[in-house]
TORKOL-4160 file (C-alpha; in steps of 0.2 Angstrom, whole numbers, padded with zeros to 4 digits, m for minus):
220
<pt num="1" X="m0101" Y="0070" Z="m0087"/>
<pt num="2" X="m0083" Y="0074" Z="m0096"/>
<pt num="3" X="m0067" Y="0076" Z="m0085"/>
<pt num="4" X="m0058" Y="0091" Z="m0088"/>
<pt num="5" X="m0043" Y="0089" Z="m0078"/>
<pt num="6" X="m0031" Y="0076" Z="m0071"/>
<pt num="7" X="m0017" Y="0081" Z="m0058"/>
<pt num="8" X="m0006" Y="0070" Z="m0050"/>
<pt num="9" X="0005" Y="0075" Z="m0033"/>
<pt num="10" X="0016" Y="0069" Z="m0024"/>
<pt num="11" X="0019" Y="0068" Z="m0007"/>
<pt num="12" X="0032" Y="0064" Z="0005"/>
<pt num="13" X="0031" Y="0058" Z="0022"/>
<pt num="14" X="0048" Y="0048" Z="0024"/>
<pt num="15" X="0044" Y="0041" Z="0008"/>
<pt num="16" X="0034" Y="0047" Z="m0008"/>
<pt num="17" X="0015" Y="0046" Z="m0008"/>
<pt num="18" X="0007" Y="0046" Z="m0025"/>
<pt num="19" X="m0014" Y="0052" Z="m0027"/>
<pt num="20" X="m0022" Y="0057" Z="m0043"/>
<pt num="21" X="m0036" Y="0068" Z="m0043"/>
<pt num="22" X="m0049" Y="0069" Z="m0057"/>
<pt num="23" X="m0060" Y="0083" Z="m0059"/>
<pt num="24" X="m0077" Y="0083" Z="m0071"/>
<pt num="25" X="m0088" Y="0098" Z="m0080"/>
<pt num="26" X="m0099" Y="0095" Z="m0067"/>
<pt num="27" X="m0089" Y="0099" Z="m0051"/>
<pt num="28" X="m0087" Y="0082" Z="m0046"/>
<pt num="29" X="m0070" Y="0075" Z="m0042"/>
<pt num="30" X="m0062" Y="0059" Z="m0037"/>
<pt num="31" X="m0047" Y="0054" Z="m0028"/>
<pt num="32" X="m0035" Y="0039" Z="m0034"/>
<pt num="33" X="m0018" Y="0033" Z="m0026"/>
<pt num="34" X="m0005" Y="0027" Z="m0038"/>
<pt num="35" X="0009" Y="0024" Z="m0023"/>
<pt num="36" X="0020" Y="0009" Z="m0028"/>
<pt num="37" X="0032" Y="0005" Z="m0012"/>
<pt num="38" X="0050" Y="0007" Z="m0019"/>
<pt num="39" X="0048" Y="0014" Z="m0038"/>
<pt num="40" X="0034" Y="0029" Z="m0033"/>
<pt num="41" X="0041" Y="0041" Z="m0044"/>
<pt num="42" X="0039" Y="0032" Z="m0061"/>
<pt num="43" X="0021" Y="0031" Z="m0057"/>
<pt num="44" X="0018" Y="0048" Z="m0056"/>
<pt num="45" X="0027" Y="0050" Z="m0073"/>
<pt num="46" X="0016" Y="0037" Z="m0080"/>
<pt num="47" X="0001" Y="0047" Z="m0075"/>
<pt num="48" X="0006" Y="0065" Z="m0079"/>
<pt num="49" X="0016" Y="0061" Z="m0096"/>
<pt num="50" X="0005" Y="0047" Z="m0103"/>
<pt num="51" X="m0012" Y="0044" Z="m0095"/>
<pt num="52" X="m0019" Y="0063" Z="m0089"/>
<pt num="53" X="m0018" Y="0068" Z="m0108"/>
<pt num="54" X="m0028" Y="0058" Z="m0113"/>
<pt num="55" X="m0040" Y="0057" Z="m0099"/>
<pt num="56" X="m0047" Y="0075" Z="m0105"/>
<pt num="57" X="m0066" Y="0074" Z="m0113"/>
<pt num="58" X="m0069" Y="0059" Z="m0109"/>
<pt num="59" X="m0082" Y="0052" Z="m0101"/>
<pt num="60" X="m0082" Y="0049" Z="m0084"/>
<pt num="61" X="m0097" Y="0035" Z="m0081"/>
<pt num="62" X="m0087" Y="0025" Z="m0092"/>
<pt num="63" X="m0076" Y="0018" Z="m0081"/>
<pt num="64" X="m0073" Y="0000" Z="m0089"/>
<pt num="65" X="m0070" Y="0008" Z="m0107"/>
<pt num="66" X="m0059" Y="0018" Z="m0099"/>
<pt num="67" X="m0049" Y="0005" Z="m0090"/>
<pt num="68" X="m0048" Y="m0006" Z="m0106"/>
<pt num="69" X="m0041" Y="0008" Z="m0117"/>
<pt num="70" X="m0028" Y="0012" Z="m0105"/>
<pt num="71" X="m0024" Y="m0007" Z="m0102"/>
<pt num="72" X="m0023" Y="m0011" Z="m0122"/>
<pt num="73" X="m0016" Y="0004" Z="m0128"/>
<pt num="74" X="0000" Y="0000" Z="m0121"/>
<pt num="75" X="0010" Y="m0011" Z="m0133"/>
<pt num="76" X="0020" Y="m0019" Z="m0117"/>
<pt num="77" X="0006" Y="m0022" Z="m0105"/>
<pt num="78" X="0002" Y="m0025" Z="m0087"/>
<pt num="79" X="0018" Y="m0022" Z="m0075"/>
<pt num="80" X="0020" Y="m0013" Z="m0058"/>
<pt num="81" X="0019" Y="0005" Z="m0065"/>
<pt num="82" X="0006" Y="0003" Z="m0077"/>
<pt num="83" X="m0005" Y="m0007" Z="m0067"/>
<pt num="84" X="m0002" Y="0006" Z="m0050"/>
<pt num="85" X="m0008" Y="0021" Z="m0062"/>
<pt num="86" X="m0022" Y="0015" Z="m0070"/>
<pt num="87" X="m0026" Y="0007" Z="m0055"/>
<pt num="88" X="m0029" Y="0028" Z="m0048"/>
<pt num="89" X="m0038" Y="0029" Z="m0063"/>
<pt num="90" X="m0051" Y="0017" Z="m0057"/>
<pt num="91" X="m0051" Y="0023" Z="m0040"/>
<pt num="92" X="m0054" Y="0039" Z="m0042"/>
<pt num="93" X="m0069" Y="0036" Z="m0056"/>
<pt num="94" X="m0076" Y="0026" Z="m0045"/>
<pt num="95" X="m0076" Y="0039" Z="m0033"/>
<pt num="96" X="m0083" Y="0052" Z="m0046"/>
<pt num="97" X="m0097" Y="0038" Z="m0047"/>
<pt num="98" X="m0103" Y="0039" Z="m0030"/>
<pt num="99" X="m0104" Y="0055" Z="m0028"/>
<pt num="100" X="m0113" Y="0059" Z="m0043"/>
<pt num="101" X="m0125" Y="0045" Z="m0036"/>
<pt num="102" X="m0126" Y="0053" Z="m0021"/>
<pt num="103" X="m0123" Y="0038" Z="m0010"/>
<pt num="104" X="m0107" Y="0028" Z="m0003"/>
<pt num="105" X="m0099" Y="0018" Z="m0017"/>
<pt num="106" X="m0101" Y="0001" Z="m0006"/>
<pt num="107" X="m0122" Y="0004" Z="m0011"/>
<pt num="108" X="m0118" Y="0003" Z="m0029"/>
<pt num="109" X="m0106" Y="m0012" Z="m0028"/>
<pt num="110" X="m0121" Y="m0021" Z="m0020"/>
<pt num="111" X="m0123" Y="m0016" Z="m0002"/>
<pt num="112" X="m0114" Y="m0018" Z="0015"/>
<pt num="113" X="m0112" Y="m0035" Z="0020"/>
<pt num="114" X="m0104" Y="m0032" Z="0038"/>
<pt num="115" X="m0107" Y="m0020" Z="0051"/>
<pt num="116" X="m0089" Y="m0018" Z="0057"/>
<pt num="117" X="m0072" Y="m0025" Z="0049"/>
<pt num="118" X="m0055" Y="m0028" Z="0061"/>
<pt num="119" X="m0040" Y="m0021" Z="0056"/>
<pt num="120" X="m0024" Y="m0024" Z="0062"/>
<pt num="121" X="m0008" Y="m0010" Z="0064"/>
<pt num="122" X="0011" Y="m0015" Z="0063"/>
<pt num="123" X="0021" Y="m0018" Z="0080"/>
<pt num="124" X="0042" Y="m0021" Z="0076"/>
<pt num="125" X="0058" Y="m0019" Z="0084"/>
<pt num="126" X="0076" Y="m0022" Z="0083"/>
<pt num="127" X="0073" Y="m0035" Z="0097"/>
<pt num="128" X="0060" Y="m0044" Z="0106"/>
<pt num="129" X="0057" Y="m0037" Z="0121"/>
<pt num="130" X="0056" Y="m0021" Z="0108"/>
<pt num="131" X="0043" Y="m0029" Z="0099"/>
<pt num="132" X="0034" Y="m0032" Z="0115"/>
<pt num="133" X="0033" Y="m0014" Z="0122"/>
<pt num="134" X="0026" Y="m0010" Z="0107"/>
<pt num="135" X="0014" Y="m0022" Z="0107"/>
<pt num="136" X="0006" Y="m0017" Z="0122"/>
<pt num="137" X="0004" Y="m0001" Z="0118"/>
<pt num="138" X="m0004" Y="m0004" Z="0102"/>
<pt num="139" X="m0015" Y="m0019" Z="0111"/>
<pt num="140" X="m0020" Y="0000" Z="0122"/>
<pt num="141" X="m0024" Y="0009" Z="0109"/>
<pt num="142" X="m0038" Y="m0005" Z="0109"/>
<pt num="143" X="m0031" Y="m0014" Z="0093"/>
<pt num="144" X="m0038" Y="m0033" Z="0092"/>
<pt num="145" X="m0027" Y="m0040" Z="0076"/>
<pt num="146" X="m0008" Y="m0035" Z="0079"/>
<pt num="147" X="0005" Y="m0038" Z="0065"/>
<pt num="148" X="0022" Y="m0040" Z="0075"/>
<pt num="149" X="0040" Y="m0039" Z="0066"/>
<pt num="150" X="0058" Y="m0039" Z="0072"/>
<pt num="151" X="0075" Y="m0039" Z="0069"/>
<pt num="152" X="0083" Y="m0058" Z="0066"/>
<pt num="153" X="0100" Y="m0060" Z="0076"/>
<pt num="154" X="0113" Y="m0063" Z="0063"/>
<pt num="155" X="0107" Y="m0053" Z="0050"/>
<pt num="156" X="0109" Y="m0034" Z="0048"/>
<pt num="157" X="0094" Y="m0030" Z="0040"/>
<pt num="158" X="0076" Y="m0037" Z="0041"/>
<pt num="159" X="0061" Y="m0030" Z="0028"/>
<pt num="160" X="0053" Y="m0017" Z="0039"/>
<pt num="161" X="0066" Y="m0015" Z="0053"/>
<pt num="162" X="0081" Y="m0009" Z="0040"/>
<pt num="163" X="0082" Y="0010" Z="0042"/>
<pt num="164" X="0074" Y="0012" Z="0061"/>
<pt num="165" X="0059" Y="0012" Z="0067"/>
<pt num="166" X="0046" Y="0025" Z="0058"/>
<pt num="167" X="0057" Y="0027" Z="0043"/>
<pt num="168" X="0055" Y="0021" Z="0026"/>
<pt num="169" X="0062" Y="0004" Z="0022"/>
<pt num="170" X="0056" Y="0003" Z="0003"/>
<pt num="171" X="0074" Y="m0001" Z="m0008"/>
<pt num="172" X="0074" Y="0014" Z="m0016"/>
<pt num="173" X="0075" Y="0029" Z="m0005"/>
<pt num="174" X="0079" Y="0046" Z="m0012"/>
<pt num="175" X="0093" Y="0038" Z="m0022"/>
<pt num="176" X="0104" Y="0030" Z="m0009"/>
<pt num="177" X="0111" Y="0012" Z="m0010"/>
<pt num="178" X="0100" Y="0000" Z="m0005"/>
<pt num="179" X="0111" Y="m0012" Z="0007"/>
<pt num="180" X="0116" Y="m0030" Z="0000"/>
<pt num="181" X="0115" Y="m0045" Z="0011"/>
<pt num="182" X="0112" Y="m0066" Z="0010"/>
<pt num="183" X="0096" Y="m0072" Z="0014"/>
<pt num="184" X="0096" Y="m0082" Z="0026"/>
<pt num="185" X="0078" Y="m0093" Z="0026"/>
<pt num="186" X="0085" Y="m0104" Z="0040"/>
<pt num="187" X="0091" Y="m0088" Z="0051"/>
<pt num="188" X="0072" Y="m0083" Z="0049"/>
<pt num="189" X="0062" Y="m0099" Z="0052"/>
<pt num="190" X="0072" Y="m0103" Z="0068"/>
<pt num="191" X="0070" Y="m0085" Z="0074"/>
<pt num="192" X="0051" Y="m0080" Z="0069"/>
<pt num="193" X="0044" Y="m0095" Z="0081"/>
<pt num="194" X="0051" Y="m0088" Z="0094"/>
<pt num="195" X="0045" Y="m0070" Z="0094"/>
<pt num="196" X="0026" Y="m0078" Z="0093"/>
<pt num="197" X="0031" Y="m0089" Z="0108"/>
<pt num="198" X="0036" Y="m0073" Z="0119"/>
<pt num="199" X="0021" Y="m0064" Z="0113"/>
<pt num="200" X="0012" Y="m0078" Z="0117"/>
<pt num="201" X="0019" Y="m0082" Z="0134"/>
<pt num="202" X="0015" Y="m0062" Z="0138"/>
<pt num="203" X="m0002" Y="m0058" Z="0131"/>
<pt num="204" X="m0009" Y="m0076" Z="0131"/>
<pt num="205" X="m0016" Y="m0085" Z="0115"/>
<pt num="206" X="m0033" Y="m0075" Z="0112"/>
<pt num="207" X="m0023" Y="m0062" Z="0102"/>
<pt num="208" X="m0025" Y="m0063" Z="0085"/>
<pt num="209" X="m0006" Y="m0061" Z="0077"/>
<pt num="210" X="m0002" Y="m0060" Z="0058"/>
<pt num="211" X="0017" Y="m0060" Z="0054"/>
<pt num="212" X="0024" Y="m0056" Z="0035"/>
<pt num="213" X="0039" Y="m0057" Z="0026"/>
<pt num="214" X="0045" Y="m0051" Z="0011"/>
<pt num="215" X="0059" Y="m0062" Z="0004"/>
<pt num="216" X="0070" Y="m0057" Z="m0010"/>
<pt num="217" X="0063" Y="m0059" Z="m0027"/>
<pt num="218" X="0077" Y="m0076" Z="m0032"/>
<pt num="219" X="0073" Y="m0084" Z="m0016"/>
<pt num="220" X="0063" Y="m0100" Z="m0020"/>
């Protein structure tokens, strides 16, 4: 089974979305996603100038061989964009894989091993009591794991609550500045106990809350 083509696209919806789509002699294709939050665009160049040429003719039931060659061939190795692009690669192979076997991928990785998985959804707001209408209308949509996040008095921008609600808060967007501010880990640890304790004091404490925060890259 050789692949004859590789395209790459990109899609916007507030911010880029990157998917690679590899297509074989035999009809088969496979879908990858190469998105890297912040940096999307020197992915998609990684695909379309370095790895889809080569792709062509090659097998595509090799999938290790494949992932190796790409991995090694590069004299400065692993990083972000190499590892989001041949990442796709992989993806989408594995895709190809399946569907030439005629089966869900999960059966030739071993099996199923649950019958259900929960998944949680993202709840935020500039405010508390944002973050709490929020919450409850998720918790009606019938989600059972909620991750909340919200705005932390004191400091202008939070990860996630930067540029509004439903808009995309990567650093890089469309080549505006991304806005400069001091950490502040103390701001955020007296803050963040307090939004699960108002969560807690309205929904009670069967819900099953997962918070995250991405601090700056020089903060220890």
């Amino acid at each position: 089974m050789k692949i004859i083509n590789a395209e790459v696209f990109v899609t916007c919806a507030g911010r880029n979305f990157i998917t690679l789509k590899i297509t074989t002699d035999d009809g088969l294709t496979g879908i990858g996603d190469a998105t890297l939050n912040g940096r999307e665009l020197p992915v998609a160049s990684y695909l379309k100038d370095h790895i889809c040429p080569q792709l062509s003719g090659r097998n595509a039931h090799q999938i290790e061989d494949i992932w190796q060659y790409f991995y090694k061939g590069a004299y400065w190795r692993r990083g972000p964009v190499t590892m989001s692009a041949i990442s796709a690669v992989d993806i989408a192979l594995w895709d190809i894989k399946g569907k030439a076997a005629n089966m869900p991928l999960y059966q030739l990785l071993g099996g199923a091993s649950h019958t259900g998985v929960m998944i949680y959804c993202h709840t935020t707001g500039h405010t508390i009591d944002k973050v709490i209408d929020d919450y409850a209308n998720h918790k009606e949509m019938g989600f059972k794991a909620i991750r909340a996040q919200c705005g932390v008095p004191g400091m202008k921008t939070t990860y996630s609550m930067a540029k509004g609600k439903g808009l995309a808060y990567e650093p890089a967007t469309k080549g505006d500045w991304q806005e400069e501010q001091l950490w502040s880990t103390e701001k955020y640890l007296d803050f963040t106990p307090k939004l699960f304790e108002a969560i807690r004091d309205k929904f009670g404490f069967n819900e099953h809350l997962l918070h995250d925060m991405a601090l700056p890259p020089d903060t220890d």
